[in-house]
C-alpha positions in Angstrom: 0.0 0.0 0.0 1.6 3.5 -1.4 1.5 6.1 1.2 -1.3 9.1 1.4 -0.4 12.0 -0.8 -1.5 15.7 -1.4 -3.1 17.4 -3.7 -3.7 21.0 -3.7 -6.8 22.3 -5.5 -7.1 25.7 -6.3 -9.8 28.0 -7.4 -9.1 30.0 -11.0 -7.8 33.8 -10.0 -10.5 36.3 -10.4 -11.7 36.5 -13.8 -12.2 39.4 -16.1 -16.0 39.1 -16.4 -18.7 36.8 -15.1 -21.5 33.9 -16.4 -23.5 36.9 -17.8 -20.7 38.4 -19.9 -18.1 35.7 -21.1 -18.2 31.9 -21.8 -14.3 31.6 -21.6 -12.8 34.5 -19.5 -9.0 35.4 -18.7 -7.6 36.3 -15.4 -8.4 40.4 -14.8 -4.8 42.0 -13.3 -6.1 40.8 -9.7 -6.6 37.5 -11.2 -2.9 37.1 -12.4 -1.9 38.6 -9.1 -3.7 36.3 -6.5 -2.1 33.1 -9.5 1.1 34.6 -8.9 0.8 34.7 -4.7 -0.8 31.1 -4.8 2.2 30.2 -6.8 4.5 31.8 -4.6 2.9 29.8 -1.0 3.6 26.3 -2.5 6.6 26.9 -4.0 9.0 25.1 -1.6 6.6 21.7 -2.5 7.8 22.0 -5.9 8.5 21.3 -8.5 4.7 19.4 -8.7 2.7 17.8 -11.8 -0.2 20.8 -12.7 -3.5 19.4 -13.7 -6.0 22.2 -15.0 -9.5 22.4 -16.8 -9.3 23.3 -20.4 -11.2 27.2 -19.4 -8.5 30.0 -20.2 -8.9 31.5 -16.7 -7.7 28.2 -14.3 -5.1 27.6 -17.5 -3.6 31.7 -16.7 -3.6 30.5 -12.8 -1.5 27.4 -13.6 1.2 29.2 -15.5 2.9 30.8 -12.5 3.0 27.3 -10.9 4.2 26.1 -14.3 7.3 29.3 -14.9 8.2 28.2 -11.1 8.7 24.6 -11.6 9.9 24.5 -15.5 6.3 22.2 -15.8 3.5 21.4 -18.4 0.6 21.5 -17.4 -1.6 18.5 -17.7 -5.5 19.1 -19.0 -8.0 17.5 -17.3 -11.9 18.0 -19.0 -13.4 16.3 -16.3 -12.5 19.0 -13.6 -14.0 21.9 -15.8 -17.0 24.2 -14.7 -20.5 22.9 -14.1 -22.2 22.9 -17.4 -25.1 24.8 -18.7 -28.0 24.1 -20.1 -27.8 27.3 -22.3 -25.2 29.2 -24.1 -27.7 32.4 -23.5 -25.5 34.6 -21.4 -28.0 35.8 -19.1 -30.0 32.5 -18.8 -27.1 30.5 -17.7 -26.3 32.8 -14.5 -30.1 32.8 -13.8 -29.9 29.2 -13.7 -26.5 29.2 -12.1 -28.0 31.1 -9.2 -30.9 28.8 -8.8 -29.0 25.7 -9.4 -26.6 26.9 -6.5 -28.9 27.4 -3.7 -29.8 23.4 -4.3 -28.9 19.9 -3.8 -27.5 17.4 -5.9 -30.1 14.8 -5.1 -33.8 17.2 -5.2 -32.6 19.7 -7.7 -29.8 19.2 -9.9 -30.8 16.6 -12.3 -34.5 18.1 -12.8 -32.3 21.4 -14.0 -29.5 19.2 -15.9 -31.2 20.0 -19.1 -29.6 18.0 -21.7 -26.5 17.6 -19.6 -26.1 15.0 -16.9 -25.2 17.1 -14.1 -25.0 13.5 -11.4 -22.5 12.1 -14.0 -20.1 15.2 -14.6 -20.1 15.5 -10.4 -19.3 11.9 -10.7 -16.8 12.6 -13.1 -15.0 15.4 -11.3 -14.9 13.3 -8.6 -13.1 10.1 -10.5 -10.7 12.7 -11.7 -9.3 13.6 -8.5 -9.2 10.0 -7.4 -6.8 9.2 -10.3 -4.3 11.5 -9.4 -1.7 9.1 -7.6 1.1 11.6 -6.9 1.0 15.2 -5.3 -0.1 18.0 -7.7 -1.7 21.0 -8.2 -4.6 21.2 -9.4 -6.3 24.8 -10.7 -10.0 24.6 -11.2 -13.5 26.2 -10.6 -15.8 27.1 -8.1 -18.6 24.1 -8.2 -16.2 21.9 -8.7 -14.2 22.2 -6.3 -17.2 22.1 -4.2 -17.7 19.1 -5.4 -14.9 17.8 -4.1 -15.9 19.3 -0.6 -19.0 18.2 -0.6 -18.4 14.5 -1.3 -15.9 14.2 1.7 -17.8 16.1 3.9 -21.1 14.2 3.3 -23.3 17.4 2.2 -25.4 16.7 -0.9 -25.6 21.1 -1.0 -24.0 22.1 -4.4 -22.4 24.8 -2.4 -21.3 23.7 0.9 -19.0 26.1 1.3 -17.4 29.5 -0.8 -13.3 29.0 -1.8 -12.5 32.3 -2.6 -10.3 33.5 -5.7 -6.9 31.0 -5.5 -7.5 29.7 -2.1 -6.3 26.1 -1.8 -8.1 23.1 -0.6 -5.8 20.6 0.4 -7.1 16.4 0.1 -4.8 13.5 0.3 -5.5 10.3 -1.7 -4.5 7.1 -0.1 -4.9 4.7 -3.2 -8.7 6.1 -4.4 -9.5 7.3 -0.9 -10.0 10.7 -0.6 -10.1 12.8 3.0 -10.0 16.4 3.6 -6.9 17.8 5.0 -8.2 21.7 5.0 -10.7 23.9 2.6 -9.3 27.2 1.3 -9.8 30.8 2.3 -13.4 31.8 2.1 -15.1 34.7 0.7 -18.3 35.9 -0.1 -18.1 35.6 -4.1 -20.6 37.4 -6.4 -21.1 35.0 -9.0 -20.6 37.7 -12.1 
């Protein structure tokens, strides 16, 4: 049996504009700032495998981990944002906003749409299970929630609020997850 290891899963830097205004935002110059700090705090663990979701703002807050160590970054679909079921800029925050103040079992797969919402939890969740070695990992809000969720038994889409590049620490002993500590919480406007 291999011995527990860590992995670090950070929230994407604040982005230049919100669910109402961009599909695929950047990192705004906060946003590059906090990647750059979050960089800067792990350092000394380096140099660490980077796994990101293929959205341009988590792939801008992996490239200061990735200039540190001299690394590629590895991307992972899987841990992506939650998908919508529209493309309609102000429809999908509407339903991001009502999907958020739910559960995964009462609400989330009568709002899925056409996408499975149960499976892509279920996916982000196999993801982070795979990882074998420590790493970084830069991702999004629900997902990392996700994460949260499943190993603190709360079914809540949002069980709690990682603010901008905070890092949520999880070991994984073979497959077995356990939470080591959530990040820095904030109250987040969902933009």
């Amino acid at each position: 049996m291999s011995q527990p290891v860590r992995l670090y899963l950070i929230r994407h830097g604040q982005a230049t504009g919100g669910w109402d205004q961009d599909m695929d935002p950047g990192l705004s110059d906060l946003g590059w700032e906090q990647a750059s700090e979050a960089a800067a705090s792990l350092e000394s663990l380096g140099p660490l495998p980077i796994v990101t979701s293929p959205m341009r703002r988590t792939q801008e807050t992996a490239r200061p981990f990735a200039a540190q160590w001299g690394t590629v970054p590895r991307i992972e679909p899987r841990i992506s944002e939650i998908p919508s079921p529209s493309e309609d800029l102000e429809a999908r925050k509407a339903w991001l906003l009502e999907a958020m103040a739910g559960t995964w079992k009462d609400d989330a797969a009568q709002r899925a749409g056409e996408h499975d919402l149960i499976a892509w939890r279920d996916g982000v969740i196999d993801a982070i299970r795979e990882i074998r070695e420590p790493t970084v990992i830069t991702s999004h809000y629900i997902a990392i929630n996700v994460i949260a969720g499943h190993l603190l038994g709360n079914d809540a889409l949002v069980c709690f609020r990682p603010d901008n590049c905070s890092i949520t620490v999880v070991e994984n002993h073979d497959g077995v997850l356990k939470l080591v500590a959530l990040g820095r919480e904030a109250e987040t406007e969902i933009r």
